[in-house]
KERO-596024 format. One record per residue (C-alpha): residue in one letter; x, y, z. Coordinates in pm, 1 decimal. Example, Ala and Ser with C-alpha at 12.3 -4.5 7.8 and 13.67 -1.06 7.14 Angstrom:
2
+---+----------+----------+----------+
: r :       px :       py :       pz :
+---+----------+----------+----------+
: A :   1230.0 :   -450.0 :    780.0 :
: S :   1367.0 :   -106.0 :    714.0 :
+---+----------+----------+----------+
END
This chain:
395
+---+----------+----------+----------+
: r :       px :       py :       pz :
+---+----------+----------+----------+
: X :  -1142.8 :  16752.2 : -15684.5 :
: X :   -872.2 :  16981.8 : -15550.3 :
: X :  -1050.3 :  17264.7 : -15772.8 :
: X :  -1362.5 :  17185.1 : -15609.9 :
: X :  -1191.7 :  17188.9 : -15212.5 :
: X :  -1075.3 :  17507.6 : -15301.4 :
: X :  -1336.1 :  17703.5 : -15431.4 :
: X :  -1525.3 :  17537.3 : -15149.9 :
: X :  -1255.3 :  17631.4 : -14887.5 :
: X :  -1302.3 :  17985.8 : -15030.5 :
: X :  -1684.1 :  17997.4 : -14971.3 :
: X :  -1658.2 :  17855.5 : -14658.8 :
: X :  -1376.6 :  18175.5 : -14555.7 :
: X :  -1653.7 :  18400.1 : -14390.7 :
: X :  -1870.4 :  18213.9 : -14201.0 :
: X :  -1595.0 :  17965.9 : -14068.5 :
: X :  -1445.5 :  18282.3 : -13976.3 :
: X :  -1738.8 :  18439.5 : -13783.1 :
: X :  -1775.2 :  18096.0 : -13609.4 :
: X :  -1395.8 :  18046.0 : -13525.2 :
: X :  -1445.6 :  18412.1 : -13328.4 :
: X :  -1676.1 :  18355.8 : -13150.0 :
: X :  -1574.3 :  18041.2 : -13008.4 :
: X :  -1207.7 :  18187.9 : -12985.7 :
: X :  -1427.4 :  18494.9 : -12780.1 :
: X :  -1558.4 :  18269.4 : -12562.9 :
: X :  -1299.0 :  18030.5 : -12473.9 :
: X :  -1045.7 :  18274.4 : -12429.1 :
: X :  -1310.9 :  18499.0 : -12211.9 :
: X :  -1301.8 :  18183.4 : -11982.6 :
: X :   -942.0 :  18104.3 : -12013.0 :
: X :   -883.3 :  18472.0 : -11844.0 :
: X :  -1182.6 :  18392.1 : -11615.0 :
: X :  -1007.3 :  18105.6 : -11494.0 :
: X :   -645.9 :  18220.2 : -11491.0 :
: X :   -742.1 :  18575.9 : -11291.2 :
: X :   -919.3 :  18343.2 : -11035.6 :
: X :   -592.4 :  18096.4 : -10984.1 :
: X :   -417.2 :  18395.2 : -11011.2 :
: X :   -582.9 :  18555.9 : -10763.5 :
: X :   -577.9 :  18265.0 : -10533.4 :
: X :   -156.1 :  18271.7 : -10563.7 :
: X :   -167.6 :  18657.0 : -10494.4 :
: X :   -389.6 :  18571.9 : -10180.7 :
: X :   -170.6 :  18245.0 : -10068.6 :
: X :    199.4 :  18427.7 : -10084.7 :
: X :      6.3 :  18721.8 :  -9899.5 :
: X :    -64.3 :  18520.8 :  -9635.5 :
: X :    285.8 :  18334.3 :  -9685.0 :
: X :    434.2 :  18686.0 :  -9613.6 :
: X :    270.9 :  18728.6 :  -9286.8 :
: X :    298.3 :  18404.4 :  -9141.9 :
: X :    692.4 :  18469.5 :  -9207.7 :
: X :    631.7 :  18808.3 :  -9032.7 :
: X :    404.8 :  18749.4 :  -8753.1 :
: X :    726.5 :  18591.9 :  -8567.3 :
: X :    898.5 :  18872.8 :  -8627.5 :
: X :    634.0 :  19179.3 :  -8532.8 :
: X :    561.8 :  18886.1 :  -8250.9 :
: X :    899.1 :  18910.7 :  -8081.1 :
: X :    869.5 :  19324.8 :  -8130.1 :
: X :    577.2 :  19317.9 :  -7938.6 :
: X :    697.0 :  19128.8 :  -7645.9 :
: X :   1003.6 :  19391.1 :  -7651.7 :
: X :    770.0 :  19657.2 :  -7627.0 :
: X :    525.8 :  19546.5 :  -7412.8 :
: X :    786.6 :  19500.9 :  -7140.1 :
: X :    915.4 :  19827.6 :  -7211.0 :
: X :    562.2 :  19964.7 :  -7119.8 :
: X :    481.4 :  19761.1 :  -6808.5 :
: X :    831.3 :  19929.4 :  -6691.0 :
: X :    702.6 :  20283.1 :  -6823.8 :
: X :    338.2 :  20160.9 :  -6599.9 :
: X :    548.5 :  20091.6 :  -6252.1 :
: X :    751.2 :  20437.5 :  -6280.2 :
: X :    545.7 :  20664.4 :  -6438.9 :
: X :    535.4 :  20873.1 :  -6189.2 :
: X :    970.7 :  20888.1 :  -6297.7 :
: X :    935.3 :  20842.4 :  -6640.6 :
: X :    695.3 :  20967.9 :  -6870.2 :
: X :    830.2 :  20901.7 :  -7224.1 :
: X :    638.3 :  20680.9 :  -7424.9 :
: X :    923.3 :  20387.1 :  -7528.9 :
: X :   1060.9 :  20378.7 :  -7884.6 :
: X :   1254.9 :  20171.0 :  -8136.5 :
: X :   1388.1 :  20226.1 :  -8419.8 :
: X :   1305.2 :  19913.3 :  -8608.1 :
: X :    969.4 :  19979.0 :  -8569.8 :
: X :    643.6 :  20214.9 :  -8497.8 :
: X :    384.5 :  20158.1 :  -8196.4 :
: X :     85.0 :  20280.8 :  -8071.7 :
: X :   -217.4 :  20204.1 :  -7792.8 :
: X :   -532.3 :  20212.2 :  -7795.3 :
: X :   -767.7 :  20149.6 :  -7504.4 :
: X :  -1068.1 :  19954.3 :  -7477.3 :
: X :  -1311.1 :  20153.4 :  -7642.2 :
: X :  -1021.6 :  20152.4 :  -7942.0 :
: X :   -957.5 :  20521.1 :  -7831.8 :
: X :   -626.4 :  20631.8 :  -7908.0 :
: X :   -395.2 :  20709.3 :  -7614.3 :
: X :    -62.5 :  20742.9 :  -7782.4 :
: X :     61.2 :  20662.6 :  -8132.3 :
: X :    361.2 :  20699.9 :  -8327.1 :
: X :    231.8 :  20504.0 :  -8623.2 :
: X :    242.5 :  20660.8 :  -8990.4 :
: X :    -91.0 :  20560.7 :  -9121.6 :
: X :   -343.6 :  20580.3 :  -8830.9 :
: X :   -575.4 :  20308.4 :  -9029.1 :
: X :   -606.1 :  20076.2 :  -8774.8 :
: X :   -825.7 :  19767.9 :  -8813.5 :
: X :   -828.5 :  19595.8 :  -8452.1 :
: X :  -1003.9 :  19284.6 :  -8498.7 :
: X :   -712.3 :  19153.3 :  -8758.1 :
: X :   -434.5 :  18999.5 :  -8599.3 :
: X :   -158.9 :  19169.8 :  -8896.9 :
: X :   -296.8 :  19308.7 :  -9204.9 :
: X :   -125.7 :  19506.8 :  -9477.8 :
: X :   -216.1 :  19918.7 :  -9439.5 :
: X :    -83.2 :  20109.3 :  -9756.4 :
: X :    241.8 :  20070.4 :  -9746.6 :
: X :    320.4 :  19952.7 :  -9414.3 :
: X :    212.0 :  19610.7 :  -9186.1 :
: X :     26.5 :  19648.0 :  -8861.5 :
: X :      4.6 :  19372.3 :  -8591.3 :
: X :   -243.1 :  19406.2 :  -8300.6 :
: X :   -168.8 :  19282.3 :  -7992.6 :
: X :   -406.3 :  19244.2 :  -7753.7 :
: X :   -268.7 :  19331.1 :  -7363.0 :
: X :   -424.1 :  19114.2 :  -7064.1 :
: X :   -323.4 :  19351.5 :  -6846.5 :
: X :   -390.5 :  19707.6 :  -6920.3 :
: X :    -77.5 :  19915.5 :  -6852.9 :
: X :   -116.0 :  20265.3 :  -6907.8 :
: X :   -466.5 :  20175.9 :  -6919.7 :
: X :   -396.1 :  20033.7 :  -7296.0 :
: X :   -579.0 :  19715.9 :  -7443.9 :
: X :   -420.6 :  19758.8 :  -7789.4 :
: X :    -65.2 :  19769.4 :  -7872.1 :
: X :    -14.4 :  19823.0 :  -8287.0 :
: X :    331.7 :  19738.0 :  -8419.5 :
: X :    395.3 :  19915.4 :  -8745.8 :
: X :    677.3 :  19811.9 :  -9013.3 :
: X :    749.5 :  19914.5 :  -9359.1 :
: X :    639.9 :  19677.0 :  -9632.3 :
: X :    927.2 :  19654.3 :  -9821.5 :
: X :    707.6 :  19574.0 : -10110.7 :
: X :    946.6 :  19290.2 : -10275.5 :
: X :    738.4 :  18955.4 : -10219.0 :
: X :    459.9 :  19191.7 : -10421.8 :
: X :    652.3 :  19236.9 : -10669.1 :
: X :    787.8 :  18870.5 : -10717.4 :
: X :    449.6 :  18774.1 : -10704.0 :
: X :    361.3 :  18991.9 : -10986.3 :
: X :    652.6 :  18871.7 : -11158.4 :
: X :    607.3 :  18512.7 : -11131.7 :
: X :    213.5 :  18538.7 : -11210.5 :
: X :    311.7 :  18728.7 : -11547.9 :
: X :    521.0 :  18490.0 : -11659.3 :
: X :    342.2 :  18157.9 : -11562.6 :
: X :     17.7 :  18365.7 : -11693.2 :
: X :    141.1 :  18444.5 : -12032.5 :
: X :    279.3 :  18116.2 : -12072.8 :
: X :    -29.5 :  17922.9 : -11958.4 :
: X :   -243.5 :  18219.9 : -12168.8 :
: X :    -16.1 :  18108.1 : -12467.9 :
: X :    -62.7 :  17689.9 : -12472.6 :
: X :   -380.5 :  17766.7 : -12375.5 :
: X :   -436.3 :  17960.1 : -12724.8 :
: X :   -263.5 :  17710.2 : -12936.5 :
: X :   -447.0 :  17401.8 : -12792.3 :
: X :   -790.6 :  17643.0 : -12856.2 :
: X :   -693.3 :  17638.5 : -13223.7 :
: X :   -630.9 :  17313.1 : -13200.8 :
: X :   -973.3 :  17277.9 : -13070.0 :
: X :  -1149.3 :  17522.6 : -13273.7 :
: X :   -992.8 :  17312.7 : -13595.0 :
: X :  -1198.7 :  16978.5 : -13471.0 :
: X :  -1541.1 :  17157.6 : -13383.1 :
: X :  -1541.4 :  17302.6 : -13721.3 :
: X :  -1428.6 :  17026.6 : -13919.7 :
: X :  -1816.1 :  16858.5 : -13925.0 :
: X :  -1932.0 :  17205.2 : -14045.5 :
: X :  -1653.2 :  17205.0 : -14325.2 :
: X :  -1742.5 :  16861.8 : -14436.6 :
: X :  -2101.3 :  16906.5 : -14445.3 :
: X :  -2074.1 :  17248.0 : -14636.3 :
: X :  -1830.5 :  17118.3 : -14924.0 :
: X :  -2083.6 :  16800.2 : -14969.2 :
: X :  -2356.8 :  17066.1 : -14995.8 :
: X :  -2142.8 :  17252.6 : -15241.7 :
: X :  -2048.6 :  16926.7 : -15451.4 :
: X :  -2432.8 :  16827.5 : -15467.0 :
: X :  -2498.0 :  17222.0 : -15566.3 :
: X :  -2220.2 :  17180.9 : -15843.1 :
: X :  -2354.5 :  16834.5 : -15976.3 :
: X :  -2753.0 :  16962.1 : -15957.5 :
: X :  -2667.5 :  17258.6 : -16137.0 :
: X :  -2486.8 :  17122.2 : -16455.6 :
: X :  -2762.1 :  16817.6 : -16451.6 :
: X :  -3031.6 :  17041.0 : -16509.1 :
: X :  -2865.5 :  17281.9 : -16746.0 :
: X :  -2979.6 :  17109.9 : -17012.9 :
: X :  -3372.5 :  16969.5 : -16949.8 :
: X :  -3417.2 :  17339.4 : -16823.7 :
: X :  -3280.6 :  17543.6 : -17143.4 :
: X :  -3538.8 :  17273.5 : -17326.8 :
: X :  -3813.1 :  17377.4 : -17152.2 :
: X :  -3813.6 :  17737.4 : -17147.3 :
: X :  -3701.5 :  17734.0 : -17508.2 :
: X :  -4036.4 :  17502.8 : -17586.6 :
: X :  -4258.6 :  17767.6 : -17416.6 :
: X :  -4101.1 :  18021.4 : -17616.2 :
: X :  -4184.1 :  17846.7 : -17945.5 :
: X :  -4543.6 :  17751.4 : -17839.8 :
: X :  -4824.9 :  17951.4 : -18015.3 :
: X :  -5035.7 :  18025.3 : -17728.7 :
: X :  -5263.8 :  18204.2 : -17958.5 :
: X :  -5429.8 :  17831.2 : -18079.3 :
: X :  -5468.8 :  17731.3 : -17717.7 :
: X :  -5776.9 :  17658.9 : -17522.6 :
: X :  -5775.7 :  17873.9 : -17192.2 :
: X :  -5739.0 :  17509.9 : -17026.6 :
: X :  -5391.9 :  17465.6 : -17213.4 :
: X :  -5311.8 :  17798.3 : -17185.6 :
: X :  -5357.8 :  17797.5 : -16823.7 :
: X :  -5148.3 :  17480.3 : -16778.5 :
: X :  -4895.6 :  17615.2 : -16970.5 :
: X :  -4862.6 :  17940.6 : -16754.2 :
: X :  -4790.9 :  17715.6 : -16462.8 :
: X :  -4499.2 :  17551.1 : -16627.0 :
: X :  -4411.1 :  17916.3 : -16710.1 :
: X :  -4367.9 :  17974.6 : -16343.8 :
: X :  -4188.5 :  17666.9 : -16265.1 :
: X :  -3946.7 :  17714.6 : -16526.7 :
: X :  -3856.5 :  17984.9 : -16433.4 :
: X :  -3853.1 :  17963.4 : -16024.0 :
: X :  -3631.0 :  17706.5 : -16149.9 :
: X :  -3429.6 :  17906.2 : -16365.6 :
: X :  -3409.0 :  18137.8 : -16086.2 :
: X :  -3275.0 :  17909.0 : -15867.3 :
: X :  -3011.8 :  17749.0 : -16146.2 :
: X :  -2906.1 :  18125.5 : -16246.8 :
: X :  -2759.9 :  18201.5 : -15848.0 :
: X :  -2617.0 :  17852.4 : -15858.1 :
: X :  -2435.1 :  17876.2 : -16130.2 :
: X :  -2357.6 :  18217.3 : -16043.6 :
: X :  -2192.4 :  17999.9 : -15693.9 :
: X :  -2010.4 :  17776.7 : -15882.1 :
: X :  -1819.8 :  17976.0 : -16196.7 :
: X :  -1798.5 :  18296.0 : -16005.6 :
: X :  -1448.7 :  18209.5 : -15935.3 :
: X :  -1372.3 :  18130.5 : -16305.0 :
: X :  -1556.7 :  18458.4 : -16479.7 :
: X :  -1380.0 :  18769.0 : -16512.7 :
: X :  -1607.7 :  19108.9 : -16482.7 :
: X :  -1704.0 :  19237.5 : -16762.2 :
: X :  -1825.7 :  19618.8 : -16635.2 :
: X :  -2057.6 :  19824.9 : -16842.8 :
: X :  -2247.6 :  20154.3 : -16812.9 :
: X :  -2578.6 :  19997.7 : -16716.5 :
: X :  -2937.4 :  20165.9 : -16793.1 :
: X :  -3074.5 :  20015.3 : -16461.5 :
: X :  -3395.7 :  20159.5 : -16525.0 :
: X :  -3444.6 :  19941.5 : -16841.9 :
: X :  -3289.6 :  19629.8 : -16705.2 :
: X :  -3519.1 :  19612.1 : -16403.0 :
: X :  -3829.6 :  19681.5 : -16648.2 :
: X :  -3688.3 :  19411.8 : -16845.4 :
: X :  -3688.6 :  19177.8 : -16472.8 :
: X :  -4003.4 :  19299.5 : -16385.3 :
: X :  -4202.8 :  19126.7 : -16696.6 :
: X :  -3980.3 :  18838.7 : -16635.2 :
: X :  -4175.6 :  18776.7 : -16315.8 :
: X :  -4478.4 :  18919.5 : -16438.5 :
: X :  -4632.8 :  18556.3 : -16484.6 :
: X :  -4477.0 :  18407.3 : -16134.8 :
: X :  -4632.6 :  18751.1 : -15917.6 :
: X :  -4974.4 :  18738.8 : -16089.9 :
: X :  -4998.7 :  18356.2 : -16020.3 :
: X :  -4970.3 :  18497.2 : -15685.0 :
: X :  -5222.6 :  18802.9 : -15712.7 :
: X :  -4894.5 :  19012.6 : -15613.8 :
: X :  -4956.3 :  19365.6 : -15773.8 :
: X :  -4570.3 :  19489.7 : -15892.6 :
: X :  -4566.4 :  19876.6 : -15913.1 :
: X :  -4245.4 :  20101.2 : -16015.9 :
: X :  -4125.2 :  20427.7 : -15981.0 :
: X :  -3794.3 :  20465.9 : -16154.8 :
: X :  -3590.1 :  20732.3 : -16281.5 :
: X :  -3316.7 :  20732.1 : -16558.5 :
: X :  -3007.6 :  20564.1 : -16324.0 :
: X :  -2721.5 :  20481.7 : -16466.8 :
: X :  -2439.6 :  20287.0 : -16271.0 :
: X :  -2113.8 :  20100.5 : -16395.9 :
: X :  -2119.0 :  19762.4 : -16325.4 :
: X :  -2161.4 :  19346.0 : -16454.1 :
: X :  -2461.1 :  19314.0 : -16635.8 :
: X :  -2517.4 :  18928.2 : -16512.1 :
: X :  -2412.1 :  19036.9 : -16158.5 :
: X :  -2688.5 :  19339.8 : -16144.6 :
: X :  -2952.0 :  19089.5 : -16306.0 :
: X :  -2841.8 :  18821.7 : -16003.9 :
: X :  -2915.2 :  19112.1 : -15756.8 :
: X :  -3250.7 :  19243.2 : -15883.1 :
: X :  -3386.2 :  18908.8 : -15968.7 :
: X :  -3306.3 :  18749.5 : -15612.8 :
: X :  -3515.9 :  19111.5 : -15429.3 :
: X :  -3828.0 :  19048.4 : -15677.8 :
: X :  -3804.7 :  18670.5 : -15650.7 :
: X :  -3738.2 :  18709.7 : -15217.5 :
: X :  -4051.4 :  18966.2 : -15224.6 :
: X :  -4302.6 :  18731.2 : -15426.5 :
: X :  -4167.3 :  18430.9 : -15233.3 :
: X :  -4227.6 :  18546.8 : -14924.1 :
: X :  -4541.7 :  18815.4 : -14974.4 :
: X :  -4846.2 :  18734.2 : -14874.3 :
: X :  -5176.5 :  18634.0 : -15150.7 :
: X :  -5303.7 :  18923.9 : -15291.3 :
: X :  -4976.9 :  19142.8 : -15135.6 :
: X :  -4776.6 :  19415.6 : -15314.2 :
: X :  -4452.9 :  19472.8 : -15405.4 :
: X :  -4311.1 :  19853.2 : -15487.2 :
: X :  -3970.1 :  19916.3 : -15673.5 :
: X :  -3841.4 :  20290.9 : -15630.5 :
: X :  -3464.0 :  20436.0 : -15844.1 :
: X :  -3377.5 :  20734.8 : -15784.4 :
: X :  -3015.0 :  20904.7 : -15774.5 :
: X :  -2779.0 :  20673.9 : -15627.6 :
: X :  -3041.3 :  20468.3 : -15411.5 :
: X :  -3278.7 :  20149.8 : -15521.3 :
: X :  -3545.6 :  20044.2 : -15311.5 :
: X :  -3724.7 :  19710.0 : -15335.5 :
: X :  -4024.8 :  19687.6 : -15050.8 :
: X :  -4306.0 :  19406.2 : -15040.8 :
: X :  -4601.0 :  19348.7 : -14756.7 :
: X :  -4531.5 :  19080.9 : -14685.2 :
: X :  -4424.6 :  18785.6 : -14372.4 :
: X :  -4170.9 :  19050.9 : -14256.5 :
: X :  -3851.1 :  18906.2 : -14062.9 :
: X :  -3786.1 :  18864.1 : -13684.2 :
: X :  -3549.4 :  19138.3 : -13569.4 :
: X :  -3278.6 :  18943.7 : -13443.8 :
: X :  -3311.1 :  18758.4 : -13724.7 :
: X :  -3195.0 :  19040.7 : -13967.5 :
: X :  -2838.4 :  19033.6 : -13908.9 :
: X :  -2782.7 :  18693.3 : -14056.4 :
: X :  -3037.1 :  18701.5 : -14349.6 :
: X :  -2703.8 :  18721.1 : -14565.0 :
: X :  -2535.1 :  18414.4 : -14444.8 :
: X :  -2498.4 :  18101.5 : -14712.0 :
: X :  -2779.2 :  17822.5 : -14673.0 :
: X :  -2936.7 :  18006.4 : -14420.7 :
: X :  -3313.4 :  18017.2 : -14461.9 :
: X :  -3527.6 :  18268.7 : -14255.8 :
: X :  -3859.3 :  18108.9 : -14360.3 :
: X :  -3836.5 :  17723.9 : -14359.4 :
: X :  -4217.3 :  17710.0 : -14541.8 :
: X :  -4042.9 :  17814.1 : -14825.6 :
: X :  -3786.5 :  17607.7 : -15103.6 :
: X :  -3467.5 :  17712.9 : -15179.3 :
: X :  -3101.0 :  17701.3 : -15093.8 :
: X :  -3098.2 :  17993.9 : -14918.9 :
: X :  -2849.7 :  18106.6 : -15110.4 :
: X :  -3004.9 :  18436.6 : -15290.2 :
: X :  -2922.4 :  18709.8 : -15025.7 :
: X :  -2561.4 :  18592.5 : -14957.2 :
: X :  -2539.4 :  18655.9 : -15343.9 :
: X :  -2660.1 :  18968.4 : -15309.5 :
: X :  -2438.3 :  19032.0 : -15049.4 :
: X :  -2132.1 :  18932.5 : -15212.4 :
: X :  -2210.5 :  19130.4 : -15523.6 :
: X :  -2275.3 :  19465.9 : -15367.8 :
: X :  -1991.1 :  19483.0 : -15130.8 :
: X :  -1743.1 :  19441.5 : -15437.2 :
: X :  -1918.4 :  19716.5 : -15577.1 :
: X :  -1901.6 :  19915.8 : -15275.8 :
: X :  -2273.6 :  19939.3 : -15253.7 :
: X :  -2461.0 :  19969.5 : -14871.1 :
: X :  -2752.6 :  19760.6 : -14805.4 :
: X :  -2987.9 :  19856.3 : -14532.6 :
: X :  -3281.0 :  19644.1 : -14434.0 :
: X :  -3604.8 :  19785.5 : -14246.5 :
: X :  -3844.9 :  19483.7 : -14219.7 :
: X :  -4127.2 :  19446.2 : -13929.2 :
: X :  -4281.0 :  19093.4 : -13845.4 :
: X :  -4601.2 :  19055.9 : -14050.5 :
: X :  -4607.4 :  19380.1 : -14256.3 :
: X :  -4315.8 :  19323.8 : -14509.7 :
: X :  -3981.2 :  19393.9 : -14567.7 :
: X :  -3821.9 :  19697.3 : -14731.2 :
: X :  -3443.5 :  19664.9 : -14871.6 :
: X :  -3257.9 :  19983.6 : -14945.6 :
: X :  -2959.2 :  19976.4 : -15196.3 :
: X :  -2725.9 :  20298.0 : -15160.0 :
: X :  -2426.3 :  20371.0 : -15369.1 :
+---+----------+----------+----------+
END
């Protein structure tokens, strides 16, 4: 049982991975959502923290200077400099927010805000009820000494990464229990694949070895024609038990890599379906040159039987089906159902079936998959809704 978890655990690898990112994608997408938003809110509060603490201050400057000019307004015909202090900037501004005299550093002046932050310094507008020196706005100016910013900044990085952090481990956490129906599920279907594939070892080897044997020569065409359509099944089915067993020992075989003659081996594949396409009307045509390539004899077999038996399956009556080899590139292309475009990223995933009319484990293309990415070989797939499919093997 332990043998089984783990060769299950091991098939399970990619796509638990592929769904453990995404959801790790998402949640942690709204995880910074959430945290820039309360940490924007805390930014905003200890702003406004900072001027409440300084609007008594800039307050009490105001009222300092605003004496100071209704003294410079009763003897300005005496006087006639503008009042300073050294603790802090001023300027006035009439009704019509026209300047009349300013000593401020940065003239960005926002008059309907009672104290606002302007680069690097604080403003406070004061509104006058009584114009002197014919001045509605008095602006206070101070330096913002910049070190509640920078606590702020301080405080949010730490609380942030240490929210960001539990927040990550309880995801995993999380991530663990959302998957664990999926892992179940998958090692069941795994342990039924196992136990259907060793119970029909056996009835199937029978059959197909009967068929061999039979003398179709003494037939009637009515036997003979029954007999060609246990042919077929026998050998969908033998298909079908080849890529499971293929599933379930591929972790116990070693490679055993040989110069192949692909050209001969997929002749040799071809009249293997020859009685399954023609059931079919599917016409199989070939255009192959001499190819040779280093590689597992059973594992090349698994990948050219699972294209021809995908392009019959899933051709139309009466379709074609077109196998080109040329130097370095094998091309298997049928007409037929085609596949949905968005569809075509996933038509390698385990158990995942792009055409539910059709048996199977979906199983054959992950195969297929698996086998040429050991042998470092690109797969690209053109295929168009309705006029077939066309699979491209580079190497």
């Amino acid at each position: 049982m332990s043998v089984l978890k783990n060769r299950a655990t091991s098939s399970l690898l990619r796509s638990e991975k592929k769904s453990l990112l995404r959801f790790l994608t998402l949640y942690l997408l709204l995880v910074i959502l959430v945290l820039s938003l309360l940490s924007l809110f805390y930014y905003q509060s200890q702003e406004k923290l900072m001027f409440s603490n300084q609007r008594a201050v800039l307050s009490n400057y105001a009222y300092e200077q605003i004496k100071r000019l209704k003294t410079l307004h009763h003897y300005f015909d005496d006087r006639r400099t503008y009042p300073r202090d050294n603790r802090f900037k001023s300027a006035i501004y009439d009704m019509e927010e026209v300047q009349i005299f300013s000593l401020l550093e940065n003239d960005t002046v926002r008059f309907h805000e009672e104290i606002y932050r302007a680069g690097k310094k604080i403003h406070f507008v004061k509104i006058l009820d009584n114009y002197y020196l014919g001045a509605k706005y008095l602006i206070i100016e101070v330096d913002d000494d910049q070190v509640w910013h920078q606590e702020t900044i301080r405080t949010i990085m730490l609380y942030g990464s240490l929210a960001l952090l539990v927040l990550l481990m309880f995801s995993f956490v999380l991530a663990k229990l959302f998957l664990k129906p999926m892992r179940d599920s998958i090692i069941l279907l795994d342990r039924f694949i196992k136990d259907t594939t060793h119970e029909l070892n056996t009835p199937l080897s029978a059959i197909l070895a009967n068929i061999e044997m039979m003398d179709k020569d003494v037939m009637v065409e009515k036997n003979r024609k029954k007999l060609e359509r246990i042919t077929i099944a026998a050998k969908t089915v033998s298909t079908l038990y080849e890529d499971l067993t293929y599933l379930t020992l591929e972790h116990e075989r070693e490679n055993r890599d040989e110069i192949l003659d692909l050209r001969k081996i997929i002749l040799e594949r071809i009249d293997y379906f020859e009685t399954l396409s023609r059931s079919r009307q599917i016409s199989i045509s070939h255009d192959l040159d001499a190819e040779q390539f280093l590689m597992d004899r059973k594992k090349f077999i698994r990948v050219i039987d699972n294209l021809i038996s995908n392009a019959i399956k899933y051709n139309r009556r009466g379709g074609s089906i077109k196998i080109s080899l040329h130097k370095g590139r094998l091309i298997v292309e049928d007409t037929g159902i085609g596949i949905e475009e968005e569809k075509i990223p996933f038509i390698f995933d385990r158990y995942l079936r792009f055409n539910s009319s059709e048996g199977g484990f979906g199983v054959g293309l992950s195969i297929v998959r698996k086998i040429t990415d050991e042998y470092a070989i690109e797969i690209e797939v053109n295929s168009k809704l309705g006029k077939g499919t066309r699979m491209v093997l580079k190497w």
